[in-house]
N, C-alpha and C positions, 0 to 999 in steps of 0.2 A: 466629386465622389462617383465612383462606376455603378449606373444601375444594375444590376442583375438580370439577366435575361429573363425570369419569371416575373419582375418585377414590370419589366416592361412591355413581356405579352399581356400581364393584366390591366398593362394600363394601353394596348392599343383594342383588348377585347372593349376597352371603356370607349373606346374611338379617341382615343386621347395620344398626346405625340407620348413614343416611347423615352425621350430625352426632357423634354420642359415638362410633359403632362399637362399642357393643354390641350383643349377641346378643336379637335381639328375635321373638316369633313371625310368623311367615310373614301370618300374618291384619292383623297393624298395616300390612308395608309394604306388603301388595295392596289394604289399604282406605282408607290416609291415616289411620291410625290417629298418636294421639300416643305418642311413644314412651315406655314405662314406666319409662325411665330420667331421660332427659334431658329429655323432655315436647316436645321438638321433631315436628315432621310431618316426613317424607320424601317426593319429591314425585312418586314414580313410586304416583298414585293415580287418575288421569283413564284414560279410555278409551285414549287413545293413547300414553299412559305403559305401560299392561298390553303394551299390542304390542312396545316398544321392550323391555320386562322380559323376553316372551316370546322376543325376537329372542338376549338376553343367555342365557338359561337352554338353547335350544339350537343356540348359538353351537359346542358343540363338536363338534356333528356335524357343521354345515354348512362346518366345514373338512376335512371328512372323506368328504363328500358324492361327488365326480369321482372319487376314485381306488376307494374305495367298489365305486358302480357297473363302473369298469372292471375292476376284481378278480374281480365277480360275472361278466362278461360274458367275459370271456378264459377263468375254469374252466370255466363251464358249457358254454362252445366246445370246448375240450379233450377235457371228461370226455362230448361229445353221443353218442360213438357206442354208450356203453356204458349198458345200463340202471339204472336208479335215480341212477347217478353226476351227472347234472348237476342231479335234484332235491337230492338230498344238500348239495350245496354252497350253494343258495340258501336253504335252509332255515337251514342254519348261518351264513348271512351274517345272515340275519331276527335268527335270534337274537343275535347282536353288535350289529346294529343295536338292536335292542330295546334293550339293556344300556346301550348308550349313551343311548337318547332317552329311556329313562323313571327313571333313574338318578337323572338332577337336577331332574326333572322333576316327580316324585311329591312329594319333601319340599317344595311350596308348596300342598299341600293338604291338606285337613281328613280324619280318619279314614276317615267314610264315601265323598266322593270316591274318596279315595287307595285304597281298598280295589274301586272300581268300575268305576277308570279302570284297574288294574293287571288286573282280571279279563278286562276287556274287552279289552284290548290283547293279553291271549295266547290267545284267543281268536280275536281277529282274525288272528295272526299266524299257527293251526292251518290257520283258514278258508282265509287264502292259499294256504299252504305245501300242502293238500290241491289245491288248484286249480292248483297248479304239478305237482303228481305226477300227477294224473292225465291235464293234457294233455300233459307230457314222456314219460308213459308209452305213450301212443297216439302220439306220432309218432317212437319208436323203431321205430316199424313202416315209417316212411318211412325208406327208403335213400337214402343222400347227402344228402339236403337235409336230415334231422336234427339235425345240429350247427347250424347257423345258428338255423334254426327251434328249436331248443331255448337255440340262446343270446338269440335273441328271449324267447320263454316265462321264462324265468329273469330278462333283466332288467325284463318287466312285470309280474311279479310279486313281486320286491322293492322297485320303485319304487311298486307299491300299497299293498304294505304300512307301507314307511318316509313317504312323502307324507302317506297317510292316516293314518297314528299321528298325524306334525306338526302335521296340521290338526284333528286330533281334540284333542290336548293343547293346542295354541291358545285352542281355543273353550271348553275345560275352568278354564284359568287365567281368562279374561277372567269367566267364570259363578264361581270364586272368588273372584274381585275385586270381585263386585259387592258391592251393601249388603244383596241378598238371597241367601247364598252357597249357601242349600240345595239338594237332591240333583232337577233334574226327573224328571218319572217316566219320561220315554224313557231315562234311563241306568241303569235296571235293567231296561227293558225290552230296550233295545239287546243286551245282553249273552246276555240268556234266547234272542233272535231268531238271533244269532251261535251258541249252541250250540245250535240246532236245526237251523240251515245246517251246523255241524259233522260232525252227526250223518246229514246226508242226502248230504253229499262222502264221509263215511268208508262209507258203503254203496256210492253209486258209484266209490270209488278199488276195493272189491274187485271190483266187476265190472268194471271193466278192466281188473285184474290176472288176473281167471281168462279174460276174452278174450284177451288177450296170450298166456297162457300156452298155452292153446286153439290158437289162430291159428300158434304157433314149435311145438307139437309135432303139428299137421298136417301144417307144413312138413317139418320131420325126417322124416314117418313119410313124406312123397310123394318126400324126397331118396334113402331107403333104398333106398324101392321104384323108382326109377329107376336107382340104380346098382346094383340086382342085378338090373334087366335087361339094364344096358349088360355088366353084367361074366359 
């Protein structure tokens, strides 16, 4: 009996052969490999087969994508007037997001990939997640327009992080797919580049935080001293 082509993208999404449906390694069906069972090819192996595979493997985000962002965009509106609170909440989204896109993500690659692509990814998502805090923490210094402006800030920096994860995991499958599946040297360099951008946002997240903090106990000490002149 003929499987159906849906029937057998959901069963290579399973990593399983599109013909017998057995469990076969991830490396047969991203290279056109024969499959060790039944000896058959599966035929998501060309260039634009990887795209379609890629579209299938994070298919479950992108149903999750609109409401997603408007969840991010409604708290961190909410929580803008209060310090740290509307970073908090995007941070926490990052990380759900993450859970979701590297989840199914990771198990079609090789050791080393898998170990460079997952490095890199929380890395990236520190890198953000700092660059979210330190400008939602400088414009709690702005009254009234903070909320908006920090529900801006919050959704461009989820939509960085999660975009760029996709496009980053995209071009990582299609580079396991090839017939040369090995590690280039930008993706250990990538990583080391990310934790040294880490390392120089977490020095200036503390100096904004002792500005801030500088700046509101100014304030306090000029509100004192005005109401115990008035009083």
């Amino acid at each position: 009996m003929q499987v159906s082509v849906e029937h057998q993208r959901a069963l290579i999404l399973k990593r399983r052969c599109a013909h017998c449906a057995e469990s076969v390694p991830p490396a047969v069906l991203l290279r056109g490999q024969p499959c060790p069972h039944c000896g058959r090819v599966s035929t998501w192996h060309h260039e634009s087969d990887v795209g379609a595979l890629s579209d299938g493997v994070d298919e479950q985000w992108r149903k999750r994508r609109w409401w997603f962002y408007g969840v991010v965009a409604a708290l961190s509106f909410a929580t803008g007037m209060f310090p740290i609170a509307a970073s908090l909440v995007t941070i926490m989204a990052m990380v759900y997001a993450r859970f979701v896109l590297v989840r199914q993500s990771l198990d079609w690659f090789g050791p080393a990939r898998r170990f460079t692509t997952r490095f890199t990814l929380r890395l990236w998502m520190l890198t953000t997640s700092l660059l979210v805090l330190i400008s939602n923490e400088l414009l709690t210094l702005v009254p009234w327009a903070n909320m908006p402006l920090k529900m801006l800030v919050s959704l461009l920096g989820a939509a960085l992080f999660v975009e760029g994860s996709l496009r980053f995991l995209r071009g990582r499958l299609k580079d396991e797919a090839s017939q040369d599946p090995g590690l280039r040297w930008w993706e250990w360099a990538l990583p080391a580049a990310l934790l040294a951008g880490a390392v120089a946002l977490s020095l200036a997240l503390t100096a904004t935080i002792l500005f801030v903090v500088e700046l509101y106990q100014g304030a306090i000490g000029w509100l004192g001293t005005w109401l115990g002149g008035v009083l």
